[in-house]
C-alpha positions in Angstrom: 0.0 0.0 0.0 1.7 3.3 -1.1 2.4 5.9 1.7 0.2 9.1 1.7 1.6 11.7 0.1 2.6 14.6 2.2 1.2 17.9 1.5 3.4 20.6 -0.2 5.1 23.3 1.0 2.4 25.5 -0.6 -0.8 23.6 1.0 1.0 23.6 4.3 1.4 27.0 4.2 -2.1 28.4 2.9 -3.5 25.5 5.7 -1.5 27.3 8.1 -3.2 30.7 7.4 -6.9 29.3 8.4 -7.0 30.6 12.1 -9.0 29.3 14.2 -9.4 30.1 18.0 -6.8 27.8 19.6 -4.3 29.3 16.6 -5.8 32.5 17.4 -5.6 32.3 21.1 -2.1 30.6 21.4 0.0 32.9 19.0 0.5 30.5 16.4 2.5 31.8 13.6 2.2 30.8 10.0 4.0 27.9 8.6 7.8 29.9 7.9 9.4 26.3 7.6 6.6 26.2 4.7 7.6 29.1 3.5 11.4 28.9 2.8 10.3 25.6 0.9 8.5 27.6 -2.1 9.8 28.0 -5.1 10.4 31.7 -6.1 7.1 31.9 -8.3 5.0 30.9 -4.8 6.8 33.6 -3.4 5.8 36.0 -5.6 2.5 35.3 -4.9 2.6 35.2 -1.1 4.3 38.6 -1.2 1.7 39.9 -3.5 -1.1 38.6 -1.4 0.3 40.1 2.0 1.6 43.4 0.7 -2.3 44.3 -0.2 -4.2 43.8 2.6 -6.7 46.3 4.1 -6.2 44.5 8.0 -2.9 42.5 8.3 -2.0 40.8 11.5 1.0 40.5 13.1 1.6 37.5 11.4 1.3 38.9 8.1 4.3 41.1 8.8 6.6 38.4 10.1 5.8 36.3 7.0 6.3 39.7 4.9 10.3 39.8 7.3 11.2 36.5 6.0 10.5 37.7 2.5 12.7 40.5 2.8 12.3 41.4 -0.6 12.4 45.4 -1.4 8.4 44.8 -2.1 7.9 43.2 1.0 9.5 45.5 3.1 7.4 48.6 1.1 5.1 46.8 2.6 5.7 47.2 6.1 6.6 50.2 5.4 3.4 51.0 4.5 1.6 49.0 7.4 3.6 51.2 9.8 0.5 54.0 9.0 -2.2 51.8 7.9 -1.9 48.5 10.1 -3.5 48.7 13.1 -2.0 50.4 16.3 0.1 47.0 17.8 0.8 45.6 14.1 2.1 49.1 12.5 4.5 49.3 15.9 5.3 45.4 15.0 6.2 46.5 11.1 8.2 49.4 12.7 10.3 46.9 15.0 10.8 44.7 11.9 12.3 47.6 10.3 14.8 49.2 13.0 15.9 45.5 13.2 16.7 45.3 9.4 18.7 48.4 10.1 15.8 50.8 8.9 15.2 52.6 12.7 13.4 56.0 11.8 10.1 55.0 11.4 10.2 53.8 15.2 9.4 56.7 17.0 7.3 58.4 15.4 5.2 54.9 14.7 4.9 54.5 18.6 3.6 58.1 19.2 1.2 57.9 16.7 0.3 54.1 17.6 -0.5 55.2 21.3 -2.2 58.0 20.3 -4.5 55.7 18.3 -5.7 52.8 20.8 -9.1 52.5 21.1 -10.7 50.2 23.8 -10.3 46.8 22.7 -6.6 47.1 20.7 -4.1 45.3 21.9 -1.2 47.5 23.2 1.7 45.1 24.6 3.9 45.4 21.9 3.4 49.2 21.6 4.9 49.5 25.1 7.3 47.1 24.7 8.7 49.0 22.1 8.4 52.5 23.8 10.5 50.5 26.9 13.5 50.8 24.3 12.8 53.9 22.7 12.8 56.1 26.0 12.5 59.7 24.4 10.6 62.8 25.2 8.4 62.4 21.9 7.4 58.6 23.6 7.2 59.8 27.0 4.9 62.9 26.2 2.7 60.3 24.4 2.9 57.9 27.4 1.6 60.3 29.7 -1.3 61.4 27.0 -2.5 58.0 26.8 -2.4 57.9 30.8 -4.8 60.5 31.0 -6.8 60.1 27.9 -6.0 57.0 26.3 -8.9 53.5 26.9 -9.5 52.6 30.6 -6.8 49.6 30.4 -4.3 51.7 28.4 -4.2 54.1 31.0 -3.4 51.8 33.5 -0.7 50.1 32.3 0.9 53.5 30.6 1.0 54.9 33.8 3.1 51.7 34.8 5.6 52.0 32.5 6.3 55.6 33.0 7.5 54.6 36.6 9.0 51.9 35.1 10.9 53.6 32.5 11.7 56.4 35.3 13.4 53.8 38.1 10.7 54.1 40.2 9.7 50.4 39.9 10.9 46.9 39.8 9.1 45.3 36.3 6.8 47.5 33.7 3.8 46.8 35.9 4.6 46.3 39.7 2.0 45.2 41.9 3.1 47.2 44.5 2.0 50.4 42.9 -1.4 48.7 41.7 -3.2 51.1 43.7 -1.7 53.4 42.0 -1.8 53.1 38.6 -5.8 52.1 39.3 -6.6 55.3 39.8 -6.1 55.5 35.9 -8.9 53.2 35.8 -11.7 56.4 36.3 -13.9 58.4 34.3 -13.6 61.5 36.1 -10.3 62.9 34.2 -10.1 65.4 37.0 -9.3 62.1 39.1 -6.6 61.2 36.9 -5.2 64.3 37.0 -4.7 64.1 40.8 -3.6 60.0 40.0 -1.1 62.0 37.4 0.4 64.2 40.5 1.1 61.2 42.6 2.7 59.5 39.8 5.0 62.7 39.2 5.7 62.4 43.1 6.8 58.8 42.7 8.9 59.5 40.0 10.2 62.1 41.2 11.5 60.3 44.5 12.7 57.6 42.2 14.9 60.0 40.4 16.3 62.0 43.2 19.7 61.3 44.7 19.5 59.1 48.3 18.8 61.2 51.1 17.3 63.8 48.4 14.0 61.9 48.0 12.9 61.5 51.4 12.6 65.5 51.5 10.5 65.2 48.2 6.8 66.7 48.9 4.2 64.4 50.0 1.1 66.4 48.2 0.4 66.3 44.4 1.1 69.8 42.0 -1.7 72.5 41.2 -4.1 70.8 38.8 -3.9 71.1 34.9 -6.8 71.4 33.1 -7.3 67.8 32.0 -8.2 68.7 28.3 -4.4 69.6 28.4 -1.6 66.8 28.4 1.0 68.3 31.5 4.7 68.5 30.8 6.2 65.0 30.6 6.4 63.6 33.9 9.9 62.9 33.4 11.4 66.2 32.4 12.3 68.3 34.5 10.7 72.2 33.9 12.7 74.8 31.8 14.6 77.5 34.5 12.8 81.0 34.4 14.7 83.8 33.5 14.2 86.3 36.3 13.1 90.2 34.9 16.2 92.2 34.3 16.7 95.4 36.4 16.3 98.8 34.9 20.2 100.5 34.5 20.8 104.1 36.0 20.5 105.6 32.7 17.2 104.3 31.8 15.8 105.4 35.3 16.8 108.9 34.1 14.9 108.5 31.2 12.1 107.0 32.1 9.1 109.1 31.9 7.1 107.4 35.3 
């Protein structure tokens, strides 16, 4: 009786595609041992397929990184401002890594910027762990105060986090914390925002330095207003400049 025969690289691949929930659930990737066994006309097509799609997932762009044909990395390219938010910061990852960093940033700004309530958001703040700049914390602390109920939460986590003032990007020891994200009242978060700033600011002090740090949030911003970054420290005012001698004299008051 002859053996079955085993299905190609091609069926494999395409069978690999059809998620259902356990796939779905579990983070099961496409078939990439599939892949690499195409010949280059199937590849052509695979790249075809995934560089024109209106809603790729995260496994679309991986299979578009082992590609790594100029079309295929247009493509990312592209996904970094049409995916959605966790996939385009995925693309732009896939990009730095390929030596192609500038689309980073500004992909993880605009990604936090455009959570709603159900996106998925780990990857976006695991990427803004490693890009700790003022454009990233500025959009950190806008998403703590206006971004979706469990965004806010776990933003205001990593800006302690990124700022030393905790052990792992979400530390249960602050839960009671960062809950107070977890409000409608954005009045409330604004006073959750000042006891963050407070926390951060101890964890930055030298030792000895933070024990003297106050114990009672800033004056209130309007909430409609993101606050300077929590982690910058404010520009020095220039005091007023004393009139000379001679333009006392002349001075007509």
């Amino acid at each position: 009786m002859a053996a079955p025969s085993q299905p190609s690289p091609w069926a494999r691949f395409q069978a690999s595609r059809e998620l259902d929930y356990e796939r779905w659930h579990d983070g099961v990737p496409y078939d990439l041992d599939a892949l690499r066994e195409m010949s280059a006309p199937q590849l052509q097509r695979i790249e075809a397929e995934l560089s024109q799609l209106k809603r790729p997932d995260w496994r679309d762009v991986d299979t578009l990184d082992v590609l790594g044909t100029p079309g295929a990395l247009a493509a990312l390219e592209r996904y970094t401002r049409t995916a959605s938010p966790a996939v385009r910061v995925r693309a732009a990852r896939i990009l730095a890594r390929r030596g192609r960093p500038e689309f980073l940033e500004r992909t993880i700004v605009a990604a936090l910027a455009a959570c709603r309530e159900y996106d998925t958001f780990t990857e976006i703040l695991e990427a803004a762990q490693v890009v700790p700049t003022a454009s990233v914390k500025n959009a950190l602390v806008a998403a703590a105060l206006r971004g979706p109920r469990v965004l806010r939460v776990h933003a205001a986590a990593m800006l302690l986090f990124m700022a030393g003032g905790s052990k792992e990007p979400f530390d249960w020891e602050h839960r009671q914390l960062f809950l107070q994200f977890n409000v409608d009242d954005p009045r409330a978060r604004m006073a959750a925002f000042g006891a963050l700033q407070i926390a951060i600011a101890k964890a930055s002090a030298p030792q000895g330095v933070a024990d003297a740090a106050p114990t009672t949030p800033p004056a209130q911003t309007s909430p409609e207003r993101t606050p300077q970054s929590a982690l910058q420290s404010p520009k020095p005012r220039r005091s007023p400049a004393k009139p000379n001698k001679a333009s006392r004299g002349r001075s007509g008051l």
